[in-house]
C-alpha positions in Angstrom: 0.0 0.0 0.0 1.8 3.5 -0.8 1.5 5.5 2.1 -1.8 5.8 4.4 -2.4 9.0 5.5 -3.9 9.4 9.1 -4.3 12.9 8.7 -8.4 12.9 8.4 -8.1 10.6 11.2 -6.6 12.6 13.7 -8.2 13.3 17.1 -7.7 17.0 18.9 -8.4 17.7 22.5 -12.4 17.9 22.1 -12.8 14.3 20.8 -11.9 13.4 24.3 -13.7 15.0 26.2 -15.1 11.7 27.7 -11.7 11.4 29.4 -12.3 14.7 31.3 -8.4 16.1 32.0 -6.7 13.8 30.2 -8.2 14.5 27.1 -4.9 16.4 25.8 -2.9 13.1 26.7 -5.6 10.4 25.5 -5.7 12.6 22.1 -1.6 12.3 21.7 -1.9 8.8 22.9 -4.2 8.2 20.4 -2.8 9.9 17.5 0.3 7.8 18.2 -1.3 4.9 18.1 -2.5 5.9 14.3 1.0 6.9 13.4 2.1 3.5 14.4 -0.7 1.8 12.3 0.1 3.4 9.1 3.7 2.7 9.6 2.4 -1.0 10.3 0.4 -0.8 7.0 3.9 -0.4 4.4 4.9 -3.5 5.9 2.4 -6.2 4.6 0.6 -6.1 1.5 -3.0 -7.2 3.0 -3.4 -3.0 4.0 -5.7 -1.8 1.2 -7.2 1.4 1.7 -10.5 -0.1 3.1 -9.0 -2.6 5.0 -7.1 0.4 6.5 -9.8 2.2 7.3 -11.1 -0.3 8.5 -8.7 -1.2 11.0 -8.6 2.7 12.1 -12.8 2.1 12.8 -11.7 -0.7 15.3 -8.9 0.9 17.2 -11.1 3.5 18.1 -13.6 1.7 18.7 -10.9 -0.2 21.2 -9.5 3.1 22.4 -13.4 4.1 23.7 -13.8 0.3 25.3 -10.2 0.4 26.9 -9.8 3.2 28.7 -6.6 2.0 30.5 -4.7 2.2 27.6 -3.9 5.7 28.1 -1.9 5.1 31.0 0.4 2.9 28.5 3.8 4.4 28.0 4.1 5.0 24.2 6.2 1.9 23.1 3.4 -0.3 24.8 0.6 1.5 22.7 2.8 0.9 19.9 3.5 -3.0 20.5 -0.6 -3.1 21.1 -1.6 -1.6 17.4 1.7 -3.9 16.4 -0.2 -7.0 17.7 -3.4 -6.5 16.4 -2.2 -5.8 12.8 -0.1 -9.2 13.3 -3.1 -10.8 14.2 -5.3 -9.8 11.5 -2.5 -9.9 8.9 -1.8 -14.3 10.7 -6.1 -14.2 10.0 -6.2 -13.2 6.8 -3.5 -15.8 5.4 -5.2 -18.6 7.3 -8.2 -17.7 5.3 -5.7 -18.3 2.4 
């Protein structure tokens, strides 16, 4: 996949307003966690656009359901989109 661009995907302050005065941390956290996807997404040639997008769907879905992973230093949160990718990426060639 040439390169995804998490740009439109970006969270700011105000998308996070469920996490009260973290929401400057848990938008940065998240926005990390995107970074690391795309970078994730040159590495396997499964990442189409749509199956990029939606992969970026789920994690925030995740992100809203798991609010403990803002406490995660930044290589965990990296590791954790890391493993998921690797997870769907061992799925999809199964289903090979």
């Amino acid at each position: 996949m040439n390169e995804f661009d998490v740009r439109p995907h970006l969270v700011v302050v105000a998308d996070m307003d469920t996490f009260e005065d973290e929401a400057e941390y848990a938008a940065d956290q998240f926005n990390s966690m995107l970074y690391a996807a795309a970078e994730a997404f040159q590495e396997n040639e499964y990442w189409t656009f749509a199956n990029a997008e939606a992969f970026i769907e789920e994690l925030s879905s995740a992100w809203l359901r798991e609010p403990a992973l803002i406490e995660a230093e930044p290589e965990e949160l990296d590791d954790y989109v890391r493993q998921l990718i690797r997870r769907i990426e061992q799925e999809q060639d199964g289903d090979e």
